[in-house]
SEDREN-513384 format. One record per residue (C-alpha): residue in one letter; x, y, z. Coordinates in steps of 0.05 Angstrom, whole numbers, plus 5000, padded with zeros to 4 digits. Last residue first. Layout:
AXYZ
...
//
This chain:
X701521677476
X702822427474
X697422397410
X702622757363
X706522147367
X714022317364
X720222347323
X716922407249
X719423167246
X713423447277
X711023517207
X710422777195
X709022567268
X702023127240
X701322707183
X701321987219
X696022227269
X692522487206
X692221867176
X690521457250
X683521927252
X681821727184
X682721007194
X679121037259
X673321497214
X672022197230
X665222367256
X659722567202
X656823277190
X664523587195
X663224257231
X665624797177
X661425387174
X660225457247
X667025157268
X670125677228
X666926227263
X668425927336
X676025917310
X675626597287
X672726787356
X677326367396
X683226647359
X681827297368
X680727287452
X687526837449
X691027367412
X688627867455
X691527507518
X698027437474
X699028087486
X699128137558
X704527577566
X708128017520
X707728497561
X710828177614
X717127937571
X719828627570
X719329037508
X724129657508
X726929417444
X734429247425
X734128467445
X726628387419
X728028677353
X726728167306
X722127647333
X718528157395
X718728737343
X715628347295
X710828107338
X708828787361
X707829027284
X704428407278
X699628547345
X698329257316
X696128987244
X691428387289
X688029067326
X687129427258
X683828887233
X679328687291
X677129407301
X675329507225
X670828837224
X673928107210
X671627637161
X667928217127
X670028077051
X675128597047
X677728557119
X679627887105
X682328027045
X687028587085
X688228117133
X690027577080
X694128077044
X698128227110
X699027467131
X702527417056
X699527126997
X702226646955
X700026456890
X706326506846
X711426346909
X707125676910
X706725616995
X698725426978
X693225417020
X689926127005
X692425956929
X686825446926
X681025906919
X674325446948
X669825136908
X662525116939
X658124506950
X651024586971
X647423826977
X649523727054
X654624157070
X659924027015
X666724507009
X670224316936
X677824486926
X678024766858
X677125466859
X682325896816
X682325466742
X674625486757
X670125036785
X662925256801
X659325516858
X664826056887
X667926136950
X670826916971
X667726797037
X669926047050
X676926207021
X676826837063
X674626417128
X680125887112
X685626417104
X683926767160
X684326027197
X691726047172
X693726707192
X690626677264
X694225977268
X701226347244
X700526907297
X698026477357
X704226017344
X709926657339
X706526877410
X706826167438
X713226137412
X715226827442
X711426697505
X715125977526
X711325777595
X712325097584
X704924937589
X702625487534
X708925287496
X705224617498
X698024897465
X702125187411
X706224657384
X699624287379
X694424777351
X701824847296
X702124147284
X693624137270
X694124827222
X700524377192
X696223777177
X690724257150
X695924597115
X699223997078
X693023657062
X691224367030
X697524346981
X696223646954
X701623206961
X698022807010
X692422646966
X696822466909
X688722286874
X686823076870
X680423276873
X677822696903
X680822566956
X681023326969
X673823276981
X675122897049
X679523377072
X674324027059
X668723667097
//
């Protein structure tokens, strides 16, 4: 379990870049599942686009993980008695390490996270998005098809997020405590303003 190693790898746990992103990866699941029950296609569409990027991100890390720390791989990924470090800059915002969603589709594509068709179809849907966020108003793109669009979206993101789940599922449940820290993180990125649990 990634989180739980990052206890230990670096004691300002929540300063530490990957708490950050896996409490922003949760925000985001969040954001997106209620523009799905407002209706709201360009958020939704916006949401889809940065989960995809992040759970690339995750599956590179994983694929590109080595067996020993490094100055590059320090976060440590334990199943059982096999831990792997993972790259940290795939979590970071650091302008030094940062890579872009188009880098991590091209790593992606690099270390077979996703296959030629998968690639080419996430570049078309972020030349689409961009349109949509930039250009929507001069386009020829009516809201329908973006309805359409984010069908393929959802199709990718359940089978990156069925590909993380292999590699990742936690072998122990979360803890109450641990459950209520992450509540606390995700209020944190909502703003602080509301309890991420709808409670």
């Amino acid at each position: 379990d990634l989180l739980a190693s990052c206890k230990s790898v670096n004691a300002a746990h929540d300063e530490h870049p990957f708490v950050n992103f896996t409490h922003s990866m949760a925000t985001a699941r969040l954001l997106l599942a209620r523009a799905h029950e407002q209706g709201s296609l360009i958020e939704s569409f916006v949401l889809y686009a940065s989960v995809i990027d992040g759970l690339l991100r995750v599956l590179v890390a994983h694929a590109t993980a080595k067996r020993e720390v490094d100055a590059t791989h320090v976060l440590a990924s334990e199943r059982g008695a096999d831990v792997r470090y993972l790259e940290e800059r795939y979590f970071s915002h650091d302008e030094t390490l940062r890579m872009d969603e188009r880098k991590v589709y091209r790593a992606a594509r690099r270390h077979g996270v996703l296959s030629k068709a998968e690639f080419r179809e996430l570049d078309e849907l972020y030349n689409f998005r961009n349109i949509v966020i930039h250009r929507f108003v001069i386009s020829g793109i009516t809201y329908d098809e973006i309805a359409r669009k984010l069908d393929q979206y959802e199709a990718i993101y359940s089978r990156l997020f069925a590909q993380l789940e292999a590699i990742e599922q936690p072998e122990a449940p979360l803890t109450a405590d641990e459950i209520e820290a992450s509540q606390a993180r995700i209020a944190r990125k909502l703003g602080g303003h509301e309890d991420p649990t709808g409670a």
